[in-house]
C-alpha positions in Angstrom: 4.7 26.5 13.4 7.8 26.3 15.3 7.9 26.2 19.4 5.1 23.7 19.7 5.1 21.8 17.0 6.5 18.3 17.1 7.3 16.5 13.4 8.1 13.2 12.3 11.9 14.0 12.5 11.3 15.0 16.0 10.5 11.3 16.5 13.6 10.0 14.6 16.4 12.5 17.0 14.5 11.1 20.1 14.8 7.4 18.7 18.6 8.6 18.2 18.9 9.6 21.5 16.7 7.6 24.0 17.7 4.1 21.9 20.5 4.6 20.0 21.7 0.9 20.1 18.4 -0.6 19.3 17.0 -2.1 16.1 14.6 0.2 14.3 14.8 -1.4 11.1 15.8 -4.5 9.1 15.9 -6.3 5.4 16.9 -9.7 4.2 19.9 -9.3 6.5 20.8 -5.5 6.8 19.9 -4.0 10.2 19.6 -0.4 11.4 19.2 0.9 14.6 17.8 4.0 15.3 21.3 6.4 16.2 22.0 4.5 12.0 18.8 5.6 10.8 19.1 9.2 11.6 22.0 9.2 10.3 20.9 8.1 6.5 17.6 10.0 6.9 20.0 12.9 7.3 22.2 11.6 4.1 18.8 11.3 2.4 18.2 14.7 3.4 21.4 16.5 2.3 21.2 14.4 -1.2 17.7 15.8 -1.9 18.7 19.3 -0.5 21.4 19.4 -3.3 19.4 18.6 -5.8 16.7 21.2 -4.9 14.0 20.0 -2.6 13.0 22.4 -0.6 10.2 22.9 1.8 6.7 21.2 0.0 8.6 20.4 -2.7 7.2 16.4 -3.9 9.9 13.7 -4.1 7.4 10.6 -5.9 9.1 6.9 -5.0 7.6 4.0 -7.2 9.3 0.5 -5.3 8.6 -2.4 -3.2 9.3 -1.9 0.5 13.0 -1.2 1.2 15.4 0.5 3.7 16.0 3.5 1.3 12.0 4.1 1.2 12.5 4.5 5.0 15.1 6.5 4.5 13.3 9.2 2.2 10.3 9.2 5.0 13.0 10.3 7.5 14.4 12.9 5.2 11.3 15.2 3.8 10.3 15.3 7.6 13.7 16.8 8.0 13.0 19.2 5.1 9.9 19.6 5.2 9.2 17.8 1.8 6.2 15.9 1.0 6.5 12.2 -0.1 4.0 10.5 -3.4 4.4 6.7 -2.4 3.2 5.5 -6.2 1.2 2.3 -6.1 3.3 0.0 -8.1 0.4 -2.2 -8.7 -1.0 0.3 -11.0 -0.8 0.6 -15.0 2.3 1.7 -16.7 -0.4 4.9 -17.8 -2.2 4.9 -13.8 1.5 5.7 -12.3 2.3 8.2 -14.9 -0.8 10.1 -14.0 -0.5 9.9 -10.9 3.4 11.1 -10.9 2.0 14.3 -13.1 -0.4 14.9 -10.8 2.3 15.3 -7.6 4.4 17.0 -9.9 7.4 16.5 -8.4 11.2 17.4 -8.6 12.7 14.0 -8.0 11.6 10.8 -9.0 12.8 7.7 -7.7 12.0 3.6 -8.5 13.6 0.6 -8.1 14.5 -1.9 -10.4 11.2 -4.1 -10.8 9.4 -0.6 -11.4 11.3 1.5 -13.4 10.0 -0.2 -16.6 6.7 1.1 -15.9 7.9 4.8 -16.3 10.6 4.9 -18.6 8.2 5.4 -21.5 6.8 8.4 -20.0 9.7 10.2 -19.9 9.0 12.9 -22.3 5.4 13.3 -20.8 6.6 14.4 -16.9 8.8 17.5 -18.1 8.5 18.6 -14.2 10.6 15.5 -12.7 14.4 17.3 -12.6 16.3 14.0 -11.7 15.4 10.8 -11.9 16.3 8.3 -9.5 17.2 4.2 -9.6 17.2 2.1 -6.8 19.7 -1.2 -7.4 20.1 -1.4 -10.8 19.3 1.3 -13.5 18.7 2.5 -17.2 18.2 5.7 -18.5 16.5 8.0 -17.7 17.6 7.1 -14.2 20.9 7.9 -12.6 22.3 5.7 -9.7 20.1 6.5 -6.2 24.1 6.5 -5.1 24.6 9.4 -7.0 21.9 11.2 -4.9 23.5 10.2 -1.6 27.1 10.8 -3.2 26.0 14.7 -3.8 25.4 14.9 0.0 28.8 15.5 1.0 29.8 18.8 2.3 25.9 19.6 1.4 24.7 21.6 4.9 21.1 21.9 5.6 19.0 24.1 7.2 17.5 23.9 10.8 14.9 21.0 11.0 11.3 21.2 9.7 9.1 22.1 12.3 5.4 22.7 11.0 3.3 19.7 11.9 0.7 20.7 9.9 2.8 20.7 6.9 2.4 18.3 4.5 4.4 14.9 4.9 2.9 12.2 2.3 0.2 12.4 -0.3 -1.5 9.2 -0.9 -3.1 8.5 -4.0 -6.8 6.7 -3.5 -9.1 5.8 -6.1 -11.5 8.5 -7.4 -15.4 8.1 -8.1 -14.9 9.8 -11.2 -12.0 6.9 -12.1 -9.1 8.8 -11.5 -7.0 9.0 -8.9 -6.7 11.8 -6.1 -3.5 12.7 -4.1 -4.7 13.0 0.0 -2.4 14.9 1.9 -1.6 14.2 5.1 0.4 16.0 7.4 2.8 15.6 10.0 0.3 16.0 12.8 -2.2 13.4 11.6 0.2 10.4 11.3 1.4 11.3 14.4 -2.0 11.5 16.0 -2.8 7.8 14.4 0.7 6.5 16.0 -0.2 7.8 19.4 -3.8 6.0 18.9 -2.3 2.7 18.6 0.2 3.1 20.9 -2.4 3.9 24.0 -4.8 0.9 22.4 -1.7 -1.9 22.1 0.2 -0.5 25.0 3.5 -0.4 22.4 7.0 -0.2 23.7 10.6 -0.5 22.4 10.3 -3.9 22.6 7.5 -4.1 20.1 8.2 -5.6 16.3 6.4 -4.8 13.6 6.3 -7.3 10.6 6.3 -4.6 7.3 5.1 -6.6 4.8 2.1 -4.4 3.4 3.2 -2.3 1.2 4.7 1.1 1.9 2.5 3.5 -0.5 -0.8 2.3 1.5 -1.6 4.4 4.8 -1.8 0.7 6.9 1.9 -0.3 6.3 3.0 3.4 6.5 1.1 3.4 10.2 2.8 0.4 11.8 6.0 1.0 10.3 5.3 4.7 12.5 3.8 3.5 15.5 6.5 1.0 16.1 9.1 3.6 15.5 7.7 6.4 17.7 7.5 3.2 20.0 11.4 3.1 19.9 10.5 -0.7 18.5 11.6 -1.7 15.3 10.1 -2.9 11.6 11.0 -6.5 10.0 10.9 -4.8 6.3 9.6 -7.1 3.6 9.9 -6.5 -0.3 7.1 -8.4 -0.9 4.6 -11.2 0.5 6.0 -14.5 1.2 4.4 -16.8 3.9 7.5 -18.9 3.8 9.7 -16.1 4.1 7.2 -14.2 6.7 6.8 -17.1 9.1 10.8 -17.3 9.1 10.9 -13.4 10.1 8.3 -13.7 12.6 9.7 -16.5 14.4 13.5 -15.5 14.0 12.7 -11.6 15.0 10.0 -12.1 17.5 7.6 -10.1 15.8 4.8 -9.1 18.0 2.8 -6.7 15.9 1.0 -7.8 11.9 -1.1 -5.7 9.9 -2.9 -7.5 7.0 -5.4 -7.9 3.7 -6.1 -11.1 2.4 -5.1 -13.8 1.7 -2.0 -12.9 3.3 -3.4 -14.2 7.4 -4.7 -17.6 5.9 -1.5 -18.2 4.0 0.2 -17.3 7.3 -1.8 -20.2 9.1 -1.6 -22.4 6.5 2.1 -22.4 6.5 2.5 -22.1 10.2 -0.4 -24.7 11.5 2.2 -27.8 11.7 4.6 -26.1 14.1 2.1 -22.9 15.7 5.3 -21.8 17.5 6.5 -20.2 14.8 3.9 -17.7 15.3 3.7 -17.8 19.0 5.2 -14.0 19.6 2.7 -12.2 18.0 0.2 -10.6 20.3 -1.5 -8.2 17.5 -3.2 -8.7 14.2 -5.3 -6.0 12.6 -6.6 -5.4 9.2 -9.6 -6.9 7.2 -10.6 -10.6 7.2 -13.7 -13.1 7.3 -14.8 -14.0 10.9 -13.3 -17.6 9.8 -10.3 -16.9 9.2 -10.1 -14.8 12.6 -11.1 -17.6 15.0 -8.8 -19.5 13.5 -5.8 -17.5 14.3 -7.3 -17.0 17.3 -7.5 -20.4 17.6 -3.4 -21.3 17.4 -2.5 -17.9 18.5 -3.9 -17.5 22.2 -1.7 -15.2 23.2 -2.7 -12.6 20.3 -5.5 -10.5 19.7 -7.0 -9.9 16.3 -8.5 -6.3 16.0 -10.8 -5.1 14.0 -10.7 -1.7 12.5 -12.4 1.4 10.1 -10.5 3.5 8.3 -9.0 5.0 4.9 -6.5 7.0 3.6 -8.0 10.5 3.9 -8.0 9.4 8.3 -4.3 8.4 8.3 -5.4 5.3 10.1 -8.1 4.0 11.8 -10.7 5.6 13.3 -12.9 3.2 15.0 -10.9 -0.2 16.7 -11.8 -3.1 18.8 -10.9 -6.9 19.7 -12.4 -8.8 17.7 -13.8 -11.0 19.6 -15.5 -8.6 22.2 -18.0 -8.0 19.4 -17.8 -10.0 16.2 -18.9 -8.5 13.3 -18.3 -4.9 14.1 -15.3 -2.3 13.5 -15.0 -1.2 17.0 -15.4 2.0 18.9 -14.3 5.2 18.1 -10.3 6.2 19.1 -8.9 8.0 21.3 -8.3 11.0 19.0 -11.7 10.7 16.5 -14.8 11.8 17.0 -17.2 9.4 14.4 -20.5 9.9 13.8 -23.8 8.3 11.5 -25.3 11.1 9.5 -28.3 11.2 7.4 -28.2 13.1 4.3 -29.1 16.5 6.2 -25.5 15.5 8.1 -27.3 15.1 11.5 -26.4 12.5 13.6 -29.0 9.3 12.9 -30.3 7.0 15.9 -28.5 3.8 17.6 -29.8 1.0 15.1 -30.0 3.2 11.5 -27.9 3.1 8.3 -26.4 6.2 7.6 -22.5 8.0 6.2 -19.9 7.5 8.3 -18.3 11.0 9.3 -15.3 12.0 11.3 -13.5 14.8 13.1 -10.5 15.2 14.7 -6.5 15.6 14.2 -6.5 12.4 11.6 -8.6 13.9 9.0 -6.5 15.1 6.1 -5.5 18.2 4.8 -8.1 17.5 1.5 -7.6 16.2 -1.7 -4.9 18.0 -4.0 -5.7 20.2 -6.7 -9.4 19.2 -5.9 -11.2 22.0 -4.8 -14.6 21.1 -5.6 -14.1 17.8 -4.1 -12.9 19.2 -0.7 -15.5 21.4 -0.6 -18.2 18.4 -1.0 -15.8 16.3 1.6 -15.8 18.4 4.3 -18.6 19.8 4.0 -20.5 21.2 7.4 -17.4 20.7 9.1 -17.5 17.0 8.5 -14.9 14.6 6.8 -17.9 12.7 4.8 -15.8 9.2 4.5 -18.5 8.2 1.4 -18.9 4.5 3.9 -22.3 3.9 5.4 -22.3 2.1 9.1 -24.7 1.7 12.1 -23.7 2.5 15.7 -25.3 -0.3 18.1 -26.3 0.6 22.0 -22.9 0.3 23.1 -21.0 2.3 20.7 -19.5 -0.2 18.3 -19.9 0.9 14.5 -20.8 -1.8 12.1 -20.3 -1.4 8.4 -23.0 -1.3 5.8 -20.9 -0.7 2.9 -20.4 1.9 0.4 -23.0 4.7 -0.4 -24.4 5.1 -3.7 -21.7 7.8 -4.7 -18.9 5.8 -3.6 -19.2 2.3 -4.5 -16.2 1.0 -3.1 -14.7 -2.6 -4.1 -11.7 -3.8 -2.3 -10.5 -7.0 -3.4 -7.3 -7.8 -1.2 -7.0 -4.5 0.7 -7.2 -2.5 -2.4 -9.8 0.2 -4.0 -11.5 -0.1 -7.2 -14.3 1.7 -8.0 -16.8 0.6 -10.5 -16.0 3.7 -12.6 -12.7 2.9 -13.5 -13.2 -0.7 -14.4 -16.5 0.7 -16.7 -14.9 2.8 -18.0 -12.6 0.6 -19.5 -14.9 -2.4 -20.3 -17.5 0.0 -22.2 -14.8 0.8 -24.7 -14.8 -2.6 -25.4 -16.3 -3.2 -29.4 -18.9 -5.4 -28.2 -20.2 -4.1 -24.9 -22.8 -1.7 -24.9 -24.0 -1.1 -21.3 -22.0 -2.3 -18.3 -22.3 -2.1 -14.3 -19.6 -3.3 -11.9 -20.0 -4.4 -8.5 -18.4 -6.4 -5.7 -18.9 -9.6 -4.9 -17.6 -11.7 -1.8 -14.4 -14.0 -2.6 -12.6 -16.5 -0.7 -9.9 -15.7 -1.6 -9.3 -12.1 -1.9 -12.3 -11.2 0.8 -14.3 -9.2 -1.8 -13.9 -9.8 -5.8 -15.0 -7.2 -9.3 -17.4 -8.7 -10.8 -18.6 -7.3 -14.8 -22.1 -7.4 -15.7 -22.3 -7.0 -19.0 -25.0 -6.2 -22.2 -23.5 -6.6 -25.4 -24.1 -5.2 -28.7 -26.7 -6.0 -31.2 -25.1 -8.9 -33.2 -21.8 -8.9 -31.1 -20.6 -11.2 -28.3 -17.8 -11.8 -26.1 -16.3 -14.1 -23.7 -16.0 -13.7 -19.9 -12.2 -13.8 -20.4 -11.7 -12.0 -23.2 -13.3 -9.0 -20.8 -10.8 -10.0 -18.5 -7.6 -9.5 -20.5 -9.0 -6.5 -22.4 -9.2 -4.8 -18.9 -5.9 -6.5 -17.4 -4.4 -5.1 -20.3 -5.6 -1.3 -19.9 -5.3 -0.5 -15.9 -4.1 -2.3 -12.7 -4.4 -5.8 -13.1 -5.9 -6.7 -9.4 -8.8 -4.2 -10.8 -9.3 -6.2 -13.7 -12.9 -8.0 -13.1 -12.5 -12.0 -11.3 -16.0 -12.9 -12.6 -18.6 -11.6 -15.8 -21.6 -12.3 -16.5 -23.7 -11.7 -19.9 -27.5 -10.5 -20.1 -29.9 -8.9 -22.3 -31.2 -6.0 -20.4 -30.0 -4.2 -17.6 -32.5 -2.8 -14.7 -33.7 0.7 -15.0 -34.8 3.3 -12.9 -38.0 5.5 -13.6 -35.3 8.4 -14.4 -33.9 5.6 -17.4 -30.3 5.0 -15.8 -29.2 1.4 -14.6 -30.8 0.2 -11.2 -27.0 -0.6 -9.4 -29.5 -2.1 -6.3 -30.8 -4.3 -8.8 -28.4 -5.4 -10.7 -26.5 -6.5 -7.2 -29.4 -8.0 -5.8 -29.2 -10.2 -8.7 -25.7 -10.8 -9.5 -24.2 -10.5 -5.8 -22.6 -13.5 -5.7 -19.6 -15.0 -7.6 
């Protein structure tokens, strides 16, 4: 801490100083530039100071993209603070456990989302103030009246421990529940400098914001184009109409995506490919179809391909996709990744193995999970739980999830099979169940239920569907089920998951 040390609020007084005058960030109309944002980041600051944050203190924000979620990054960096982006995709009862697992002070949603917390009131004793952006019920108090409380609030001197903690990012657990990774000052600027060297990023770059800000992808180009001194198009939500407008109008240069959101971009914009002609970066996960098509009406842009996850702040392996298809690139600039066997020694050019990493981008560790940081990090590894292949010249190809982590990300988000079984198994008429992914069009990878009912009971696919729609998230709620009358066994008696996948793979 201290002489050294360089923070995410470091970022927004340079911003202030070397490009006052430019745009750093804008929304349906409302534009900031970077001498503005420090100034409301600061606001932001003094509001939250007054009402008690201090130093790793958690603020938790439940919304859609907006300029006062950028405004609370910039303000616990300038109080050291530590930020719980909720997923507002989750269940009414997923957000409220996550929200008692930050434990925060402060609590603050917008309008769409507040309905998903009201009726936990009485079970979150440690939120002091609740928050509402636009408009509000009780329990939540205008977000103006935060802001309002700032005047004639002083504040200390500027955090300045960059290995303090900055954001906590919910991910899925194996076990079904969620777990908070913390990441620090230090690694999010370590990912921003990463994709600044790889996309040579300058003031004039534009970022289109239109994943959401609780996941680690949006959050890292909203940062990379800031420490840029560029600026962020900020989009509530998804809307290829509305996103084709903003890339065209704002010259947006720089788009990371999940699907479908790059084929509904190319569907909208394939009359008139102009409209998409300043973008010179894609990144994210999508089928080697979809690629070469953008490719295709976008010469100018590149499409990279990437590994990574929350607990890396970022990626950690990148590459055009086009110099190798089919692979996730090399390793950064700032990650050493390796292929270990289950000994954790590094496995030959060729074989399957975990994917492991080291370096300033791994995480602080899971909160409140000692057990699982110990098995995480263990021999000085950050065990990612993905298996991969390295090929002769360095470029990792993924082979999926291992055994303990059986990942499913339908759209960019994680489900894991235990969550989903968990709640089809309570079910009346299901005895034995095993989820798995599937590939989708649509989506890119889709849930899929396999189910063994009862003796003498039965079910429908969809009546599965709604009873697991109606319990948790709704985009972990399965696409596709399928009945049978035994499951596959292992000698040891439990259910064969290689089997069971081998058999019911597809959609």
């Amino acid at each position: 801490m201290g002489l050294r040390d360089f923070t995410l609020f470091d970022i927004v007084e340079r911003n202030a100083r070397l490009y006052p005058d430019r745009l750093a960030f804008a929304l349906e109309g409302e534009r900031v530039t970077h001498a503005a944002y420090r100034g409301r980041a600061e606001r932001s600051a003094r509001g939250l100071a007054h009402a008690g944050i201090q130093s790793g203190d958690r603020v938790a924000v439940v919304s859609q993209n907006n300029l006062e979620f950028v405004d609370l990054y910039g303000a616990v960096a300038r109080l050291g603070a530590i930020l719980v982006p909720v997923n507002w995709r989750l269940s009414a009862e997923e957000v409220a456990y996550v929200v008692a697992d930050a434990a925060p002070k402060i609590l603050i949603a917008d309008a769409a989302n507040q309905p998903l917390l009201q009726a936990a009131h009485d079970r979150l004793p440690m939120v002091e103030h609740w928050y509402g952006i636009g408009a509000h019920g009780a329990p939540f108090a205008p977000f103006a009246d935060l802001l309002g409380a700032a005047d004639g609030t002083s504040l200390p001197a500027p955090h300045s421990d960059a290995d303090a903690g900055l954001v906590m990012i919910h991910t899925a657990a194996v076990g079904g529940r969620p777990r908070g990774a913390l990441l620090s000052h230090a690694n999010l600027i370590a990912n921003s400098i990463q994709l600044m060297r790889s996309w040579s990023l300058t003031a004039d770059d534009v970022n289109l914001g239109v994943l959401p800000l609780f996941h680690v992808a949006g959050l890292a180009m909203l940062l990379a184009a800031q420490y840029a001194g560029g600026a962020s198009i900020i989009l509530p939500k998804f809307d290829a109409g509305v996103a084709l407008d903003a890339i065209h109008r704002q010259r947006v240069t720089m788009l990371a995506e999940f699907p479908p959101i790059l084929t509904s971009l190319l569907d909208a914009g394939e009359i008139t490919p102009t409209e998409l002609s300043s973008l010179r970066i894609a990144t994210g996960l999508d089928s080697p179809e979809t690629i070469n098509r953008f490719e295709r009406l976008c010469p100018q842009a590149r499409f990279w391909s990437v590994f990574g996850q929350s607990e890396t702040s970022g990626f950690v392996t990148m590459g055009r996709f086009r110099d190798r298809p089919g692979a996730a690139g090399r390793p950064t600039f700032l990650a050493t990744v390796a292929v270990l066997d289950e000994a954790d020694r590094p496995v030959a050019p060729g074989e399957v193995g975990e994917i492991a990493v080291r370096g300033p981008l791994v995480f602080k560790g899971y909160w409140r999970c000692d057990a699982d940081n110990a098995f995480t990090f263990r021999n000085d590894w950050h065990h990612t739980g993905d298996q991969g292949t390295f090929d002769a010249d360095g470029y990792l190809w993924y082979k999926g999830r291992s055994p303990a982590k059986e990942l499913i990300k339908p759209g960019g988000e994680n489900v894991y099979p235990a969550e989903v079984e968990r709640e089809i198994a309570a079910h009346p008429a299901i005895e034995e169940v095993v989820v798995i992914g599937v590939p989708d069009a649509q989506w890119g990878e889709a849930v899929k239920a396999v189910c063994r009912c009862k003796s003498g009971q039965t079910a429908t696919a969809q009546e599965i569907i709604d009873f697991v729609g109606a319990r948790i998230a709704r985009y972990k709620r399965p696409k596709f089920v399928a009945f049978v009358d035994a499951l596959p066994k292992t000698a040891a008696g439990s259910v064969d998951r290689g089997k069971v996948k081998e058999t019911h793979g597809k959609a």
